[in-house]
DRENPA-409111 format. One record per residue: x, y, z of N, C-alpha, C, CB in turn; residue number from 1. Coordinates in steps of 0.001 Angstrom, whole numbers. Glycine has a CB too. Example, Ala and Ser with C-alpha at 12.3 -4.5 7.8 and 13.67 -1.06 7.14 Angstrom:
<sites>
n.x=13190, n.y=-5690, n.z=7800, ca.x=12300, ca.y=-4500, ca.z=7800, c.x=13200, c.y=-3300, c.z=7800, cb.x=11308, cb.y=-4473, cb.z=9046, num=1
n.x=12850, n.y=-2250, n.z=7080, ca.x=13670, ca.y=-1060, ca.z=7140, c.x=12900, c.y=30, c.z=7870, cb.x=14084, cb.y=-598, cb.z=5725, num=2
</sites>
This chain:
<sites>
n.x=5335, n.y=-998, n.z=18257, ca.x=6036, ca.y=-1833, ca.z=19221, c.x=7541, c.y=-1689, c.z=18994, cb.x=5590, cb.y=-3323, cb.z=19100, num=1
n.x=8368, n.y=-1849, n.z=19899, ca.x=9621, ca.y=-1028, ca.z=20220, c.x=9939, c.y=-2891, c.z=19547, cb.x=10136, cb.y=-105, cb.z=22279, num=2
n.x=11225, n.y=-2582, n.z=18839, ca.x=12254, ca.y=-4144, ca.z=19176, c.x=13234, c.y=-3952, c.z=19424, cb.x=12573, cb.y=-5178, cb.z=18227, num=3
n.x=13831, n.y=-4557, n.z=20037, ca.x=15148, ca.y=-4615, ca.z=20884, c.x=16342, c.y=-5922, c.z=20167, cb.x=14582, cb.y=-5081, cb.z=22717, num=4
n.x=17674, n.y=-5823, n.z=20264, ca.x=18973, ca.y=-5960, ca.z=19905, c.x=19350, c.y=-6733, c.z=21013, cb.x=19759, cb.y=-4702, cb.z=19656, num=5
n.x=18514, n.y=-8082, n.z=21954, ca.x=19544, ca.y=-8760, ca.z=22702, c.x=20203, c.y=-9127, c.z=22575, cb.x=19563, cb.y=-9309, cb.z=23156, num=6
n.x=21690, n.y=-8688, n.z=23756, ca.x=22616, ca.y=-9537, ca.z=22947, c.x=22657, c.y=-11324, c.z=23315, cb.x=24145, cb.y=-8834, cb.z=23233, num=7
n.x=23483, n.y=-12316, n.z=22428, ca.x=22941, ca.y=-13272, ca.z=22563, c.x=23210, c.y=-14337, c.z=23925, cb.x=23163, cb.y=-13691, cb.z=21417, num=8
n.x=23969, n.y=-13268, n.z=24565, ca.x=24339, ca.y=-14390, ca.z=26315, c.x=22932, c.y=-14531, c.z=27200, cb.x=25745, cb.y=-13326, cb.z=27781, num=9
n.x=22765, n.y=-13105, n.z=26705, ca.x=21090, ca.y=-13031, ca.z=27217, c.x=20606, c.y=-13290, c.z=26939, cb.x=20335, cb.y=-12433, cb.z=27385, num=10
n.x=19987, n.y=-13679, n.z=25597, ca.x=18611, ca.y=-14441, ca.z=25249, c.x=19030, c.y=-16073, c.z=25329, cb.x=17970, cb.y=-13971, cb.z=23514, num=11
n.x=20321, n.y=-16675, n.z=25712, ca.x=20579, ca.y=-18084, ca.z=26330, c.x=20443, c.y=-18253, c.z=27221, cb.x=21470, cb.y=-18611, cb.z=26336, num=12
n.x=20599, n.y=-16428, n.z=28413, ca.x=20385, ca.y=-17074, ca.z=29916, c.x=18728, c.y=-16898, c.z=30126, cb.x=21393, cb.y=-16112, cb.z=31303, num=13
n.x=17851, n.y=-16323, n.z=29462, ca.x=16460, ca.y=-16571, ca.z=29317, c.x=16538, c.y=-17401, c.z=28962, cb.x=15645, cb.y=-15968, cb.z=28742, num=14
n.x=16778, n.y=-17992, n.z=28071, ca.x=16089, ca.y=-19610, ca.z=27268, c.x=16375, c.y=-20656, c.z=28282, cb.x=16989, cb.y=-20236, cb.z=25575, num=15
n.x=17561, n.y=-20548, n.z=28912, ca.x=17870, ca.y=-21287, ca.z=30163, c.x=16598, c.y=-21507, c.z=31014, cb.x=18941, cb.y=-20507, cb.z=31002, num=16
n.x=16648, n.y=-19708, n.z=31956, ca.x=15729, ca.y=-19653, ca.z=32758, c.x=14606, c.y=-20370, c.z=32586, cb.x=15484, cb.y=-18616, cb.z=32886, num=17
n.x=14163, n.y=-20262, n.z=31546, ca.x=12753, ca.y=-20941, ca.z=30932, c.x=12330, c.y=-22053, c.z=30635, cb.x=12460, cb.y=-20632, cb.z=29998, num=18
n.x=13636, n.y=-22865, n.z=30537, ca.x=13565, ca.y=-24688, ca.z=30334, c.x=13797, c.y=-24965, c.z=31562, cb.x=14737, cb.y=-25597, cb.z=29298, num=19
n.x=14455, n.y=-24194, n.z=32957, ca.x=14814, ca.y=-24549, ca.z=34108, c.x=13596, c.y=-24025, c.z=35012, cb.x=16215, cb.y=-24026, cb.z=34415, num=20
n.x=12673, n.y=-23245, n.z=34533, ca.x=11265, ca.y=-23259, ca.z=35154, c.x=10219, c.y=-24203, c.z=35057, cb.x=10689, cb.y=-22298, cb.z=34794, num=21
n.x=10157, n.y=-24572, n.z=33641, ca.x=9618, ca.y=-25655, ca.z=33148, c.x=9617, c.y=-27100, c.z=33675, cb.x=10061, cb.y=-25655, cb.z=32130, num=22
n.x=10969, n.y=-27466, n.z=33743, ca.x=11292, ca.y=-28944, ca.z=34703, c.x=10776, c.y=-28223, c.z=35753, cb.x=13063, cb.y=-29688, cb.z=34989, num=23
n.x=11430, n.y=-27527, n.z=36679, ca.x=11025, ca.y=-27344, ca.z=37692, c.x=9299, c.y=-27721, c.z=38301, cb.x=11442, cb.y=-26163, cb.z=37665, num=24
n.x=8924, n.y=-27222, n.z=37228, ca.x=7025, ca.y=-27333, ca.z=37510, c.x=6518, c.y=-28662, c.z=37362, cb.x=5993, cb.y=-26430, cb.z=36313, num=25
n.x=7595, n.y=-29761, n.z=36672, ca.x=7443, ca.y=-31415, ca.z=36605, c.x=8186, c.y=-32077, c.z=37360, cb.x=7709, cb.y=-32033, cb.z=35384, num=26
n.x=8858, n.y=-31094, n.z=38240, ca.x=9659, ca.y=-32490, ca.z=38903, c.x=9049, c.y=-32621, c.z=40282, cb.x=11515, cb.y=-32333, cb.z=39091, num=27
n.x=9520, n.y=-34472, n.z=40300, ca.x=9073, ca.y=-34494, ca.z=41567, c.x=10080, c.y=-34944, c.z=43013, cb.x=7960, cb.y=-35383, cb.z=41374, num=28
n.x=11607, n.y=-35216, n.z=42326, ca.x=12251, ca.y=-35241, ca.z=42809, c.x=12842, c.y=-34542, c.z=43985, cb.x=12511, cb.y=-35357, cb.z=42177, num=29
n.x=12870, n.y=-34269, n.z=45367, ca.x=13057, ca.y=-33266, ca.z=46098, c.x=14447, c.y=-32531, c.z=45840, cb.x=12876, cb.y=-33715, cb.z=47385, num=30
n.x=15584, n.y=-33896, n.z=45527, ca.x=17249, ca.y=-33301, ca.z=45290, c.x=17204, c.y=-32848, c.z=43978, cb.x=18613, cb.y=-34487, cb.z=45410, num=31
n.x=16162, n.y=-33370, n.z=43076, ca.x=16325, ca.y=-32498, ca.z=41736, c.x=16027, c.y=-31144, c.z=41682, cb.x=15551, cb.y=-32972, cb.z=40724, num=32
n.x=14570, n.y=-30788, n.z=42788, ca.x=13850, ca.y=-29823, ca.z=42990, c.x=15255, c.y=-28688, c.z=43685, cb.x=12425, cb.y=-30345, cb.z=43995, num=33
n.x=15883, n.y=-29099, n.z=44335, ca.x=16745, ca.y=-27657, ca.z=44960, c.x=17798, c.y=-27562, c.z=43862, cb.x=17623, cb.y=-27824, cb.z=46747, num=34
n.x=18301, n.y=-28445, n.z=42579, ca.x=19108, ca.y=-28270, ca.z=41672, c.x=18351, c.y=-26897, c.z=40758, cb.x=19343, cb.y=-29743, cb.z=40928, num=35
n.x=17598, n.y=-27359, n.z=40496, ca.x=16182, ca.y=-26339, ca.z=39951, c.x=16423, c.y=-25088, c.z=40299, cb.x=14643, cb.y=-26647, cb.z=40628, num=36
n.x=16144, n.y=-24963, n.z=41564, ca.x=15607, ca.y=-23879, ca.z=42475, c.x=17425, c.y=-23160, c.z=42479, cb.x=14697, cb.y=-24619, cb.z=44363, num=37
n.x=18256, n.y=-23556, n.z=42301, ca.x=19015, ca.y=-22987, ca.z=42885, c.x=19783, c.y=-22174, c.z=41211, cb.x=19863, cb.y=-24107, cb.z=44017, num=38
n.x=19250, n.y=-23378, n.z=39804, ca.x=19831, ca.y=-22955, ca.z=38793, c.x=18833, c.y=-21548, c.z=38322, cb.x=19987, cb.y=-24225, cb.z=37750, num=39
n.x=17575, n.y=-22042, n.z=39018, ca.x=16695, ca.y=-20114, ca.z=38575, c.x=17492, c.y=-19127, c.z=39332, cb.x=14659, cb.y=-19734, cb.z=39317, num=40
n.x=17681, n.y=-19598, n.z=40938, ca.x=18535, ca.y=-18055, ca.z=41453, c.x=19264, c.y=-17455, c.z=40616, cb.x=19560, cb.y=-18139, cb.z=42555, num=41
n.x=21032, n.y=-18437, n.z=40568, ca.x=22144, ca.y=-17947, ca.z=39539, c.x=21460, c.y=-17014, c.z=38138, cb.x=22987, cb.y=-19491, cb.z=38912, num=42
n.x=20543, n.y=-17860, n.z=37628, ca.x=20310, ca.y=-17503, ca.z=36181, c.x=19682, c.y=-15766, c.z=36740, cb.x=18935, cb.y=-18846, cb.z=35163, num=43
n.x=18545, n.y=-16349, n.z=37740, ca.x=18039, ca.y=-14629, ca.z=37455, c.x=19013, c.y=-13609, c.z=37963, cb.x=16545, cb.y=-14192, cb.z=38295, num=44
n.x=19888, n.y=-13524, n.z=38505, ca.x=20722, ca.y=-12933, ca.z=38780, c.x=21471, c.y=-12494, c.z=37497, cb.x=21303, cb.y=-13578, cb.z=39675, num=45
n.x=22001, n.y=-13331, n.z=36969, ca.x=22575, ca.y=-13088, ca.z=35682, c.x=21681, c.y=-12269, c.z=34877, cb.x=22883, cb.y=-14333, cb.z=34985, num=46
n.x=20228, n.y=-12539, n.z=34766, ca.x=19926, ca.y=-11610, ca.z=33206, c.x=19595, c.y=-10628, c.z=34455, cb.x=18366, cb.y=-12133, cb.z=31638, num=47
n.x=19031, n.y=-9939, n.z=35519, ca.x=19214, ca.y=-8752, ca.z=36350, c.x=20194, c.y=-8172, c.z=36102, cb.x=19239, cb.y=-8892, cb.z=37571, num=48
n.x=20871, n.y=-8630, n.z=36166, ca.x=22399, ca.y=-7486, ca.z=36407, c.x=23104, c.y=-7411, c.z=35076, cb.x=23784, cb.y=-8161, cb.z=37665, num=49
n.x=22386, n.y=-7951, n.z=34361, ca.x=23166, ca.y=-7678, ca.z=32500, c.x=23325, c.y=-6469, c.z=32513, cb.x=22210, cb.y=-7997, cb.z=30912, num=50
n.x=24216, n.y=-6229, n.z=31742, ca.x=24671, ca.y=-4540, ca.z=31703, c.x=23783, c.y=-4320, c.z=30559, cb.x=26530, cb.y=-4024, cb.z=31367, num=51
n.x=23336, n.y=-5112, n.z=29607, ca.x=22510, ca.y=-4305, ca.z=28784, c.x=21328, c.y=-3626, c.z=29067, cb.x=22223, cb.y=-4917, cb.z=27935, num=52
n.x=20271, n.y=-4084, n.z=30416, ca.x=19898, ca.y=-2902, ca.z=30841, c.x=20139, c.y=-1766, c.z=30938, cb.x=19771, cb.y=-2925, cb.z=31443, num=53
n.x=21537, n.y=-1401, n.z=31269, ca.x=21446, ca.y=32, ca.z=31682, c.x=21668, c.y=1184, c.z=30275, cb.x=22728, cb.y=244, cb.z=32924, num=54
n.x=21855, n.y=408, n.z=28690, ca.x=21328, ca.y=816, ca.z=27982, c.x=20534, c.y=1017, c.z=27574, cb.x=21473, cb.y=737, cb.z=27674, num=55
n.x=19015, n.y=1634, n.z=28660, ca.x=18040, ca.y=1438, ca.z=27929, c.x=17304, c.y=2237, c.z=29003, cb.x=17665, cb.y=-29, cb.z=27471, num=56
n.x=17474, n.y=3308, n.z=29195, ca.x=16860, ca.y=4271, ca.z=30417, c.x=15519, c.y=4350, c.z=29991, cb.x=17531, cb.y=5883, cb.z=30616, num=57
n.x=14971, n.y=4489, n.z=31500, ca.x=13406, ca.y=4042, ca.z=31368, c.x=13112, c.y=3106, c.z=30534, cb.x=12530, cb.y=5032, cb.z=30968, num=58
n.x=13504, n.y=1775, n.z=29641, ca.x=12802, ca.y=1062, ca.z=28989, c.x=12927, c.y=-51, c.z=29538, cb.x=12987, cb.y=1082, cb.z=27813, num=59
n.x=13684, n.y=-535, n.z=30520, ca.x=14189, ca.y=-1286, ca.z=30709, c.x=12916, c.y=-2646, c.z=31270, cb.x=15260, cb.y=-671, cb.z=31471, num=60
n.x=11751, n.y=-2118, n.z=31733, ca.x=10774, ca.y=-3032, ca.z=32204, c.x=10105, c.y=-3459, c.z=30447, cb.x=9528, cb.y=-2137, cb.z=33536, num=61
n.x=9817, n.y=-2641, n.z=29906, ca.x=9424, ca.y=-2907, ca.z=28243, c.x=10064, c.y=-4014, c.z=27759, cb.x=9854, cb.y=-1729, cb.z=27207, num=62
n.x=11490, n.y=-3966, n.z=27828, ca.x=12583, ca.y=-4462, ca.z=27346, c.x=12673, c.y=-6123, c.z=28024, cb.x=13818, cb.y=-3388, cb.z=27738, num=63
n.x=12456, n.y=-6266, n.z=29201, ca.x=12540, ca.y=-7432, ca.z=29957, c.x=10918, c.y=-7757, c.z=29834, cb.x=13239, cb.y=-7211, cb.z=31570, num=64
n.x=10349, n.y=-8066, n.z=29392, ca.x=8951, ca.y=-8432, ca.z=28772, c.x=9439, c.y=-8706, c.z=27971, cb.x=7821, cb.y=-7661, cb.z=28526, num=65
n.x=9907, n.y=-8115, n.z=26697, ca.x=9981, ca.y=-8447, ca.z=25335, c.x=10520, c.y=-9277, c.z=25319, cb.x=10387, cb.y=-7759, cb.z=24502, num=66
n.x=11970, n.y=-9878, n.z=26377, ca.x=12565, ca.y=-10424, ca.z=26127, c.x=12226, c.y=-12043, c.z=26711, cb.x=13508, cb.y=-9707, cb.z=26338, num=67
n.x=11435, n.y=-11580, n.z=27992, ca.x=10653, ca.y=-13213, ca.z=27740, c.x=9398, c.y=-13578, c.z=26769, cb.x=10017, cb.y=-13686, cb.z=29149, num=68
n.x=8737, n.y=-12803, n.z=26084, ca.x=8182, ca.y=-13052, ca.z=24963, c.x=8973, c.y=-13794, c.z=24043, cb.x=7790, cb.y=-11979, cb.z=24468, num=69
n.x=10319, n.y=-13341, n.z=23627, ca.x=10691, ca.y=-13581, ca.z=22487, c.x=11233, c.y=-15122, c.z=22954, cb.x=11698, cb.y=-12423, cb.z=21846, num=70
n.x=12011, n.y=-15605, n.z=24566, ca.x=12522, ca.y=-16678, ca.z=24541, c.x=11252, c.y=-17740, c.z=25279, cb.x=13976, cb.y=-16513, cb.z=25238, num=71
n.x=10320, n.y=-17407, n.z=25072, ca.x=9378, ca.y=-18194, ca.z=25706, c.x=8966, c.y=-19507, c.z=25328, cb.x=8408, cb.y=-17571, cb.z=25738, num=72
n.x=8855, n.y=-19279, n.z=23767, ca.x=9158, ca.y=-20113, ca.z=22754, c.x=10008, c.y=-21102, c.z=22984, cb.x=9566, cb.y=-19511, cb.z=21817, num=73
n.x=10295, n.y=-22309, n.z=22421, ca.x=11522, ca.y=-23402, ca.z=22663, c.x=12249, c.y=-22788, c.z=21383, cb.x=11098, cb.y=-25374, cb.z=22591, num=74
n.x=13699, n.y=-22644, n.z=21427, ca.x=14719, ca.y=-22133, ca.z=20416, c.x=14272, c.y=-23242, c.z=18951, cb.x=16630, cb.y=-22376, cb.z=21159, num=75
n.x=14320, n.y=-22457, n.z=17887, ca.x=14053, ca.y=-23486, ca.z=16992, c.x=15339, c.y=-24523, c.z=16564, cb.x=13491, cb.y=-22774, cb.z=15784, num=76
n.x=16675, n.y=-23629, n.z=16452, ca.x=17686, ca.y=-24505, ca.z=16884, c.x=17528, c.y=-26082, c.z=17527, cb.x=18277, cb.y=-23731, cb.z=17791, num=77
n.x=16568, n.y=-25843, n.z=19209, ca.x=16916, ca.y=-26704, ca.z=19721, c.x=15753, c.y=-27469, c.z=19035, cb.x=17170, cb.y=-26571, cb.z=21121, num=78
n.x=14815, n.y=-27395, n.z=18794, ca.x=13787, ca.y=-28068, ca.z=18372, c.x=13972, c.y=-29612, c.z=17206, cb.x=13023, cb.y=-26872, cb.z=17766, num=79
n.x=15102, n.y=-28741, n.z=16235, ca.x=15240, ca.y=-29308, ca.z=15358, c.x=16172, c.y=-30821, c.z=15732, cb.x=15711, cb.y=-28305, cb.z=14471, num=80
n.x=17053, n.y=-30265, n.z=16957, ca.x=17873, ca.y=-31464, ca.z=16842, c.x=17285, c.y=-32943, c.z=17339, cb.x=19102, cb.y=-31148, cb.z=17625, num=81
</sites>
């Protein structure tokens, strides 16, 4: 199995993405619901167009797997506080 060197803006704007999917799937708020909806657009946009993809010819679908594997998890950082 390949591991990869994210750098760390990216594995915050995954960890983002991933706590902002999460509410999303509990809320029931409709004005909370388009806050949601609108913070996944920005975010996926952001880790799409990371330039660290384009270090990574042909791996780049490998690479974006791994990398929600690895932030799928809750940060242990945040856990602790």
């Amino acid at each position: 199995m390949t591991s990869y060197a994210f750098p760390n803006d990216l594995v915050q704007a995954q960890r983002a993405w991933d706590t902002a999917y999460r509410q999303l799937s509990q809320e029931e708020d409709p004005a909370r619901t388009t806050v949601l909806r609108r913070t996944l657009q920005r975010l996926s946009v952001r880790i799409a167009t990371h330039p660290y993809w384009a270090t990574i010819p042909g791996g780049a679908p490998a690479a974006r797997m791994a990398l929600k594997q690895q932030t799928w998890e809750p940060d242990p950082q945040e856990v602790r506080r």
